[in-house]
Backbone as CSV, one residue per row, in Angstrom:
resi,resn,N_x,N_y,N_z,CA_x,CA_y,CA_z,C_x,C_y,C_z
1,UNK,5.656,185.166,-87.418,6.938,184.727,-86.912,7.553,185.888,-86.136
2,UNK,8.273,185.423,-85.006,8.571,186.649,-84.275,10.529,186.364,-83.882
3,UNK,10.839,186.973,-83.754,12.808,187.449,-83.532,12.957,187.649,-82.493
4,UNK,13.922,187.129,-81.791,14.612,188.197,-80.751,16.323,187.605,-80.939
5,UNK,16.912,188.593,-80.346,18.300,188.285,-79.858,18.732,187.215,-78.565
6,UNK,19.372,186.341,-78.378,19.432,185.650,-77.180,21.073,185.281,-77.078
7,UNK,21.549,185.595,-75.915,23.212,185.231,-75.885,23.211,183.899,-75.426
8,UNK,23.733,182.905,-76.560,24.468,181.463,-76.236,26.261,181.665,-75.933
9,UNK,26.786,181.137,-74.635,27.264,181.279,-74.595,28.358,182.825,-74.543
10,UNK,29.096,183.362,-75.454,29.826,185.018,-76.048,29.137,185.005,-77.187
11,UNK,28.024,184.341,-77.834,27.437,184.465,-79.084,26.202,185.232,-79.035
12,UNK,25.799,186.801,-79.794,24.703,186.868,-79.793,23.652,186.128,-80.911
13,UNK,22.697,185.723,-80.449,22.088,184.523,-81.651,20.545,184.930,-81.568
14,UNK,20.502,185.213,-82.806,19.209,185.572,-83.717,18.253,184.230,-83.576
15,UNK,17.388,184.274,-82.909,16.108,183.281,-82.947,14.729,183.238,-83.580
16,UNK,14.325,182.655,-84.396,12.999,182.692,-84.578,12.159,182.152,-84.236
17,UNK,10.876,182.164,-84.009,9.699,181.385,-83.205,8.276,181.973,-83.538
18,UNK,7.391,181.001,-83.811,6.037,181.398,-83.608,5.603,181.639,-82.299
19,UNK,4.624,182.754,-81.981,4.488,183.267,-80.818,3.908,181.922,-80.073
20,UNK,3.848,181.036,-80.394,3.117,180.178,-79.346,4.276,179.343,-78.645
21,UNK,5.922,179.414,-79.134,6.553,178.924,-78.781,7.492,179.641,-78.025
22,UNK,7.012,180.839,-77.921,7.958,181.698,-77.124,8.711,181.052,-75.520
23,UNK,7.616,180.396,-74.882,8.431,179.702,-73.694,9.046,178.634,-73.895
24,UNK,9.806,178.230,-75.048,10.651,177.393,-75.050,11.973,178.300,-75.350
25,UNK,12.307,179.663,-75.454,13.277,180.308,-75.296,14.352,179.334,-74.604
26,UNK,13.832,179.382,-73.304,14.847,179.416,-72.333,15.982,177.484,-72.730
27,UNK,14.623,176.630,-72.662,14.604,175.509,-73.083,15.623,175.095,-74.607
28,UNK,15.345,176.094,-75.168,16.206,176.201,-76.649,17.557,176.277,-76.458
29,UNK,17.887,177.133,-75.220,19.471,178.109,-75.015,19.881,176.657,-74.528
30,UNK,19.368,176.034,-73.530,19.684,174.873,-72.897,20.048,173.650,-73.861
31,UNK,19.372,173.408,-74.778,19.109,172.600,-75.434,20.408,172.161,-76.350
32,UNK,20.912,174.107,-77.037,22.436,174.233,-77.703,23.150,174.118,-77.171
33,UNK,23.164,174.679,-75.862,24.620,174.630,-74.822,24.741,173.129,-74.465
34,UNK,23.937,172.024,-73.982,23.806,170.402,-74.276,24.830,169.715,-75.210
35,UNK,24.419,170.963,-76.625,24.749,169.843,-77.446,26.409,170.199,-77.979
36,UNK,27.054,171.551,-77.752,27.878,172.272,-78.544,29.673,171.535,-77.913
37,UNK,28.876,170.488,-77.350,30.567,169.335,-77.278,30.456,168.247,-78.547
38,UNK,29.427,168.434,-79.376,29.245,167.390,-80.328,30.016,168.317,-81.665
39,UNK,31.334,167.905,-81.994,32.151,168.925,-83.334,31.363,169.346,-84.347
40,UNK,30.444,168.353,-84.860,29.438,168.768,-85.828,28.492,169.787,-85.446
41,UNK,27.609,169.731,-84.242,26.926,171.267,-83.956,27.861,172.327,-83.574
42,UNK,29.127,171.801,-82.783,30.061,173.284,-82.876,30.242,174.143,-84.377
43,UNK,30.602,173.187,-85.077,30.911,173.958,-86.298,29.997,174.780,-86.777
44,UNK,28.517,174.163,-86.638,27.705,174.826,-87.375,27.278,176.461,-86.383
45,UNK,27.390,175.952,-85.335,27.324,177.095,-83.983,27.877,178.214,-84.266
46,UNK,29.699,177.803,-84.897,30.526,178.630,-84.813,30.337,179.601,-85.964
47,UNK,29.576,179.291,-87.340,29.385,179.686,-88.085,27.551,180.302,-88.422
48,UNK,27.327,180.333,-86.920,25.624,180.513,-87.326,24.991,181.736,-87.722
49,UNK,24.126,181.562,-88.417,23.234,182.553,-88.904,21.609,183.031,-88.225
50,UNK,21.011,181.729,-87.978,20.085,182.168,-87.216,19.281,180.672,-86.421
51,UNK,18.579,180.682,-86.014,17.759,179.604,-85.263,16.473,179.658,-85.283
52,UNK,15.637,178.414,-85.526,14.403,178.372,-85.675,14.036,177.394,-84.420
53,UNK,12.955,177.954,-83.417,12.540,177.172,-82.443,10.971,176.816,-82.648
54,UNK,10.733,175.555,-82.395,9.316,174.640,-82.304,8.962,174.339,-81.102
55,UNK,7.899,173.368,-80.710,7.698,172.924,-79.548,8.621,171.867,-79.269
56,UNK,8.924,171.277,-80.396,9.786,170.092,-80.390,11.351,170.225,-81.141
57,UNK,11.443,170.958,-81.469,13.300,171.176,-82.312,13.686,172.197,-82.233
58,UNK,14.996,172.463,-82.144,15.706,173.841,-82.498,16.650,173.327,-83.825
59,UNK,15.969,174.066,-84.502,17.069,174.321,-85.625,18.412,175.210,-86.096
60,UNK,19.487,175.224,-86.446,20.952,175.632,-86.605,20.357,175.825,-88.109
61,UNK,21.023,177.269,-88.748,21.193,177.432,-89.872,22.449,178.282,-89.732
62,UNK,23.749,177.680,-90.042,24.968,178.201,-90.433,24.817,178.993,-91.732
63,UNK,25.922,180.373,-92.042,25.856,180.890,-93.288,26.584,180.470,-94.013
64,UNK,27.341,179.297,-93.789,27.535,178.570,-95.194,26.645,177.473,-95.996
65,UNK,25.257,177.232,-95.060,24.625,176.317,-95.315,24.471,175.763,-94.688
66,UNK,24.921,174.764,-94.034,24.590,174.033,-92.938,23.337,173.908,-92.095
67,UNK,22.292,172.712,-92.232,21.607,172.800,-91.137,21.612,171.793,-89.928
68,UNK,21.352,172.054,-88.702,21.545,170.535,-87.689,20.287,171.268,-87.396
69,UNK,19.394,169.867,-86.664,18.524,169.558,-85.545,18.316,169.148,-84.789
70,UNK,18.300,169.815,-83.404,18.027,169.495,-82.405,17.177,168.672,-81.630
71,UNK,16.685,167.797,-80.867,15.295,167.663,-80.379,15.365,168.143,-78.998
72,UNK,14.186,169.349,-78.371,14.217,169.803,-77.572,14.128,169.050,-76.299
73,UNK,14.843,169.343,-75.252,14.987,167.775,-74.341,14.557,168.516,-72.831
């Protein structure tokens, strides 16, 4: 599993990914910024902890718990 930092939005946001999914980076950033007019992924946005990217989902893990999923579009 591999990390990097990526700015959504004024947010710096911790990502994770298996190296085979690394070119959906860009696709991922797109994917949150899409969705972050929906109150329920804002909240969890506003409170996030880190992100897990697939070929097919981005995942939200807020540090209060919270998880949403994305489908990568």
């Amino acid at each position: 599993m591999i990390h990097t930092r990526v700015r959504v939005e004024e947010k710096e946001v911790l990502m994770f990914y298996e190296s085979k999914h690394q070119e959906h980076l860009t696709v991922a950033v797109e994917t949150i910024l899409k969705h972050l007019s929906n109150e329920k992924i804002r909240r969890v946005f506003d409170d996030l902890g880190l992100v897990n990217i697939t070929n097919e989902e981005v995942t939200l893990f807020s540090l209060n718990g919270e998880i949403e999923t994305l489908c990568i579009t």
